[in-house]
C-alpha positions as CSV (number, residue, x, y, z in Angstrom):
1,X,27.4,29.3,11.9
2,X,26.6,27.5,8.5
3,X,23.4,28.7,6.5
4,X,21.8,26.6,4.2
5,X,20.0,28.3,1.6
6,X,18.0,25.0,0.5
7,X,17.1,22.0,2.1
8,X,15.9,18.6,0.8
9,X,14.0,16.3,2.7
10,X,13.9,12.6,0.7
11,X,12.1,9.6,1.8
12,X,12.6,5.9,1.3
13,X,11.0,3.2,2.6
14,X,13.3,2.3,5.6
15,X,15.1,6.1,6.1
16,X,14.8,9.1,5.9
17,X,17.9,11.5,4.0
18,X,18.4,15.1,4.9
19,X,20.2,16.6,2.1
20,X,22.1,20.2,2.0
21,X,23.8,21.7,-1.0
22,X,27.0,20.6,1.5
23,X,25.9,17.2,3.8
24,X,23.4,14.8,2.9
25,X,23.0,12.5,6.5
26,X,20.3,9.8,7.2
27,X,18.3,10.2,10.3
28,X,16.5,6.7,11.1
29,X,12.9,7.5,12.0
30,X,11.4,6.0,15.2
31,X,8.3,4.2,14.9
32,X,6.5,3.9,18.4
33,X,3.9,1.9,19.4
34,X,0.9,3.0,21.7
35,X,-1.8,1.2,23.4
36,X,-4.4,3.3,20.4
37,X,-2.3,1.3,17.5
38,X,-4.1,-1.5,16.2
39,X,-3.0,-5.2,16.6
40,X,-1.6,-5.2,12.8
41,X,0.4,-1.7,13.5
42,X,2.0,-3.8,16.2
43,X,2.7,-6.9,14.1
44,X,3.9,-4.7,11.7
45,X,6.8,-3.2,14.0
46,X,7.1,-6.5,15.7
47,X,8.4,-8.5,13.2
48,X,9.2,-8.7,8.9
49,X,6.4,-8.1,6.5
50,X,4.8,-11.3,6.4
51,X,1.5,-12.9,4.1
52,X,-0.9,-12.4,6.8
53,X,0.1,-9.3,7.8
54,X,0.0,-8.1,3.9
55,X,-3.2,-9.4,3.4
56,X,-5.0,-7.1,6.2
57,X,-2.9,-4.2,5.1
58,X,-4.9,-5.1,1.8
59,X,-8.1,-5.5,3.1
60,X,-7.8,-2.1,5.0
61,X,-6.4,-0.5,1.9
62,X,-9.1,-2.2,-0.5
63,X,-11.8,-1.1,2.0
64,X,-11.1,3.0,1.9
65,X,-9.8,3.1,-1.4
66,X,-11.1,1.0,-3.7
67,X,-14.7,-0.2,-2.9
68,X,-16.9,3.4,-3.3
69,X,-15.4,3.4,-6.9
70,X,-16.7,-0.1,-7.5
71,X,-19.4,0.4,-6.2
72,X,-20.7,3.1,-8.7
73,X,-19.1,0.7,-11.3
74,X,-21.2,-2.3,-10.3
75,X,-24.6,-0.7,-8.9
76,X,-23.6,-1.9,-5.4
77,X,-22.0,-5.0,-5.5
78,X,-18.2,-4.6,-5.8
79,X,-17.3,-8.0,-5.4
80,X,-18.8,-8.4,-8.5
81,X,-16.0,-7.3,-10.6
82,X,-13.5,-10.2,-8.6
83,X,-16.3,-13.4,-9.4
84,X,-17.9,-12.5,-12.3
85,X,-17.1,-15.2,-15.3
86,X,-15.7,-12.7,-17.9
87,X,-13.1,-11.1,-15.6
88,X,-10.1,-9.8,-17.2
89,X,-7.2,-11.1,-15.0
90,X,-6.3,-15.1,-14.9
91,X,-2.8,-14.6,-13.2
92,X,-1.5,-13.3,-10.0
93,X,0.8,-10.8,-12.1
94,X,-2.2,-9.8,-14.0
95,X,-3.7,-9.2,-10.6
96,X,-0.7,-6.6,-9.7
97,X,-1.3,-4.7,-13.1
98,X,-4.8,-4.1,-12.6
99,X,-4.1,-2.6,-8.8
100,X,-1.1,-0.5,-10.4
101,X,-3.9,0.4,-13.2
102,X,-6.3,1.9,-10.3
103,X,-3.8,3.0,-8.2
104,X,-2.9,5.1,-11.4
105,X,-6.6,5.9,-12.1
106,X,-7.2,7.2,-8.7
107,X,-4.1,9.2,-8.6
108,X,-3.3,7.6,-5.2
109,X,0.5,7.8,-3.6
110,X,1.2,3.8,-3.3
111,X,4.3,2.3,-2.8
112,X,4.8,-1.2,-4.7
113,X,4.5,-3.1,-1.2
114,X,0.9,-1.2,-0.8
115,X,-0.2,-2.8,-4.4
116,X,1.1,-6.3,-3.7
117,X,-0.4,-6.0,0.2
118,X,-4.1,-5.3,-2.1
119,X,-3.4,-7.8,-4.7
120,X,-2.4,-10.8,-1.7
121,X,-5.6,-9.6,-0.1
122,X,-8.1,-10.2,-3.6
123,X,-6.1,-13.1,-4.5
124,X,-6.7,-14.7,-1.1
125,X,-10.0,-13.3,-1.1
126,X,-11.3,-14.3,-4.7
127,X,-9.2,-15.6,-6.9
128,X,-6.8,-18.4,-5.6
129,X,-3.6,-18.2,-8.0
């Protein structure tokens, strides 16, 4: 019988790695759908990350993470901050930075595709680039 005295458990986006001091293996994790899921869960499983589904994923995201904070920045209208004529973003990129630059603020554990799902859903929301 083998003993491992430490064990490392990594995660990517699309596996996860075991790894020893002696065998690193990847173990494919099983994502199961149930009737509780919601339709975009589904979608999600059913088929490649596509705009649409990237913009609810933003929605959802924008909608537990970043409104309360905007809201104490604007009195109580968040969208404010997306229409208001001084705005400091003009470009889609620009967009992305300012997400990554809350995400940051907040101290919240994004991956990228999590930022550009937010960004796809305020630039399909507000801004149009």
């Amino acid at each position: 019988m083998k003993i491992y005295t430490a064990a490392l458990l990594c995660t990517f986006p699309h596996s996860l790695f075991a790894a020893t001091s002696d065998v690193a293996t990847e173990v494919k994790p099983t994502l199961e759908v149930d009737a509780s899921q919601t339709e975009t869960a589904k979608a999600i499983q059913a088929k490649p990350h596509t705009k649409e589904i990237s913009i609810k994923r933003g929605s959802t995201l924008h909608g537990e993470h970043c409104i309360a904070c905007h809201e104490n920045m604007t009195e109580g209208d968040p969208s404010s901050l997306y229409t208001r004529e001084d705005r400091n973003v003009s470009t889609l990129n620009g967009l992305t930075n300012q997400v990554q630059r809350c995400v940051i603020n907040l101290k919240l554990d994004w991956f990228d595709d999590e930022i550009h799902d937010v960004s796809n859903y305020l630039n399909a929301q507000y801004y149009h680039y």
